[in-house]
C-alpha positions as CSV (number, residue, x, y, z in Angstrom):
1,X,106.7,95.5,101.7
2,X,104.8,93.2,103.9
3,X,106.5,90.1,102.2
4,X,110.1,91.9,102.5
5,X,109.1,92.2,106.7
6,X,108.1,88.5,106.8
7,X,111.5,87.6,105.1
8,X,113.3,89.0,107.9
9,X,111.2,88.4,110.4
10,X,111.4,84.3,109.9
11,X,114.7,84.1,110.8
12,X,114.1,85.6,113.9
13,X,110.6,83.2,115.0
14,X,112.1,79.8,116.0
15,X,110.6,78.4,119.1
16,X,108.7,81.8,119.2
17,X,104.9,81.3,117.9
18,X,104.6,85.4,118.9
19,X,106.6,86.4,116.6
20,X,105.9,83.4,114.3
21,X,102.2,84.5,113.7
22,X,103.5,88.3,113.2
23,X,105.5,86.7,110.2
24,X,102.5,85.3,108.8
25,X,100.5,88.6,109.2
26,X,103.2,90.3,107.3
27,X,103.3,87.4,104.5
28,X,99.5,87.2,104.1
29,X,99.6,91.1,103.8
30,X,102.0,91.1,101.3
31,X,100.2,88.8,99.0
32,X,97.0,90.7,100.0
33,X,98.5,93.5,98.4
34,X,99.7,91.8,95.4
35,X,96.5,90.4,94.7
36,X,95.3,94.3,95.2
37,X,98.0,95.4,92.7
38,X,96.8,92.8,89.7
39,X,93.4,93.9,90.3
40,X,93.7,97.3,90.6
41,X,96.5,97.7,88.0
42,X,96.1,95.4,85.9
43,X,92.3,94.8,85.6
44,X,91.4,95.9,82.1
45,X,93.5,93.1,81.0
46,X,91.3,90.8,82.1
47,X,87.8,89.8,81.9
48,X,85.1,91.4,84.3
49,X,84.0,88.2,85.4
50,X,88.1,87.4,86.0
51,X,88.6,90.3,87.8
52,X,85.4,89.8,90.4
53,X,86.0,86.0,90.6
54,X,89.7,85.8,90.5
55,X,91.6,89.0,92.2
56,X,89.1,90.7,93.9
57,X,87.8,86.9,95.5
58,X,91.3,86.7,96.2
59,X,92.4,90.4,97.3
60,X,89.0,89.8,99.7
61,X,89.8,86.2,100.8
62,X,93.5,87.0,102.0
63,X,91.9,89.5,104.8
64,X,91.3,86.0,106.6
65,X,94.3,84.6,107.3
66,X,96.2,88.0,107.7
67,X,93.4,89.0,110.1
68,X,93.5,85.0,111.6
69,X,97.8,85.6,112.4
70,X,97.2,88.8,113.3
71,X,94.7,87.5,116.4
72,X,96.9,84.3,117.1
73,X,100.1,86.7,117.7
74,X,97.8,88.6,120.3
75,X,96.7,85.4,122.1
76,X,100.1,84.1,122.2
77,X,101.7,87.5,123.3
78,X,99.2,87.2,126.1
79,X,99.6,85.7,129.7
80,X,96.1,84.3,129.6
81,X,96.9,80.0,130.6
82,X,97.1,77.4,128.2
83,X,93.5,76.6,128.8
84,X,92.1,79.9,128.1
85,X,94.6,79.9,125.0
86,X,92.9,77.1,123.1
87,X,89.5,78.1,124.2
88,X,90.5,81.6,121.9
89,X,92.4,80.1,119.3
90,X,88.8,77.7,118.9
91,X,87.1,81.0,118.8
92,X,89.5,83.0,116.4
93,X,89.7,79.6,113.8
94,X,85.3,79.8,114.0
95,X,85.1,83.2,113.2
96,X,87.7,82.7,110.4
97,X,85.7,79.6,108.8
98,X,82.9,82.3,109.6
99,X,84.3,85.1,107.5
100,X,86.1,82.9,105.2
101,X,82.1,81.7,104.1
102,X,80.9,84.8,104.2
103,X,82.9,86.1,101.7
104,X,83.0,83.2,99.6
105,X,79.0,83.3,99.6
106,X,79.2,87.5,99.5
107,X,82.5,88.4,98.1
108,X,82.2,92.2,98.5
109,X,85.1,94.2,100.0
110,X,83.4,95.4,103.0
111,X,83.5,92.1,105.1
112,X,86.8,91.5,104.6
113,X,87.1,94.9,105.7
114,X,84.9,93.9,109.0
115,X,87.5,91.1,109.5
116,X,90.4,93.0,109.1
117,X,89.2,96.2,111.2
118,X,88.2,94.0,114.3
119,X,91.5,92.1,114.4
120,X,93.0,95.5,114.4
121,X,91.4,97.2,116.6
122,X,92.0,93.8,119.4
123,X,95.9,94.4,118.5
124,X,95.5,98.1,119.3
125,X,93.9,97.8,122.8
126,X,96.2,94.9,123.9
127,X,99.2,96.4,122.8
128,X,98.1,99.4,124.7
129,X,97.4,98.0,127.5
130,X,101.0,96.4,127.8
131,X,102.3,99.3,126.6
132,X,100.7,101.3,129.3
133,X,101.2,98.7,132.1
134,X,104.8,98.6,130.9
135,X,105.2,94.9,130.4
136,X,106.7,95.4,126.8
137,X,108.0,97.9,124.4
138,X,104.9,97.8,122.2
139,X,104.3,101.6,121.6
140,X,105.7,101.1,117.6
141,X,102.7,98.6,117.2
142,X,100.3,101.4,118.5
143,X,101.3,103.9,116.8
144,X,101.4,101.9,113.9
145,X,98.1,100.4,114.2
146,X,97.0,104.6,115.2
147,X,98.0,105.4,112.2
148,X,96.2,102.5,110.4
149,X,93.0,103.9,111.2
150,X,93.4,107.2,109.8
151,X,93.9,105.3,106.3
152,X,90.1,103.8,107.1
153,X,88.7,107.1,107.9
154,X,90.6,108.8,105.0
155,X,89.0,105.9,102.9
156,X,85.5,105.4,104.4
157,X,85.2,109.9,103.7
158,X,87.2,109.9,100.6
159,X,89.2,112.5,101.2
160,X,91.1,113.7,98.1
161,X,94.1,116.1,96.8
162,X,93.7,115.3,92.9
163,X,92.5,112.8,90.6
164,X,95.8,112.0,90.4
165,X,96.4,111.1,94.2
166,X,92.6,110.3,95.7
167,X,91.2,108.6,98.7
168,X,92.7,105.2,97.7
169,X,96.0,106.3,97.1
170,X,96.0,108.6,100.1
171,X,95.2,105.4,102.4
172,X,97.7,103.3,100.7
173,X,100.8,105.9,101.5
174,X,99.3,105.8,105.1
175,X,99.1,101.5,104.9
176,X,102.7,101.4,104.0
177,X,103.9,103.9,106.7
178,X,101.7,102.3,109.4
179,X,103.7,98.8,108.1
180,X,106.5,100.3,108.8
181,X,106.3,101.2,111.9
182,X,104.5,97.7,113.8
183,X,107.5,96.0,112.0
184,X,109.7,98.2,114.3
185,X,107.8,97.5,117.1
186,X,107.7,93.4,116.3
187,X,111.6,94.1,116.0
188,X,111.6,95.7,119.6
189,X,109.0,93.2,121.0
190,X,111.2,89.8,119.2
191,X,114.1,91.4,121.4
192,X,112.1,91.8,124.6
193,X,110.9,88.5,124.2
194,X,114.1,86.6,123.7
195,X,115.6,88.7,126.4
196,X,113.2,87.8,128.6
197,X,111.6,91.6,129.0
198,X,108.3,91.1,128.2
């Protein structure tokens, strides 16, 4: 689903980095989760040390540049200046590099989970706060990203119906509606922005 939103949202990103990085977060989401569905679905096809070394270092390495687009679509949709623009996007490539070693060196599920939870929780608060101040039509993005963090709790307790439909898949239903609603709000915010609304 994510790399069906960044098809159409590419189209719509030219001389727009906003909505340019939000692409990107989609793409790098998409192949997140295809990485998650060879290793999950697929991994008795494979060797233990393939599966650790191969899809899970990938499925845990693509948090960091979904979580990287993700914080460069905030600091563009922000009215900080130029200056203080650069001095974050320093910041957000550091902590990446950061991350991006860490799981190299670690490669355990839980810091790309750190990465991916911190860049979430930034969108959430900005988009709020716009959302609130009414400077754009961000409220799909919050709810969106609201509902995200019920699939972390859901996950982090794991809560269950069945064997058959657990904690994992649960969180995954939740993933895919939250997707669906921040790509309608990236669809409203594209329109504010090229209409000059935000």
């Amino acid at each position: 689903m994510g790399l069906f939103f960044y098809f159409r949202l590419r189209k719509l990103y030219a001389g727009n980095n906003t909505i340019r990085y939000w692409s990107l977060f989609f793409l790098f989401f998409g192949l997140n989760a295809f990485a998650g569905l060879i290793k999950h679905g697929f991994n008795s096809y494979f060797s233990p040390e393939v599966n650790k070394w191969v899809w899970e270092f990938l499925n845990n390495l693509l948090n960091v540049p979904c979580a990287y687009a993700l914080l460069m679509a905030n600091i563009e949709f922000s009215s900080m200046t130029p200056e203080k623009k650069k001095n974050m996007n320093l910041f957000v490539l550091l902590s990446s590099i950061l991350f991006t070693v860490l799981i190299i060196i670690i490669n355990k599920f839980w810091v790309g989970v750190i990465n991916a939870s911190v860049a979430m929780l930034i969108t959430f608060i900005i988009h709020l706060i716009a959302y609130r101040r009414k400077t754009a039509d961000t409220g799909m993005i919050v709810c969106g990203f609201g509902i995200s963090f019920l699939s972390v709790f859901i996950h982090a307790a794991k809560i269950s119906v069945s064997d058959w439909f657990n904690h994992k898949d649960i969180s995954h239903v939740i993933i895919i509606i939250s997707l669906i609603f921040i790509y309608a709000g990236v669809k409203r915010l594209e329109k504010g922005l090229f209409s000059g609304n935000d």
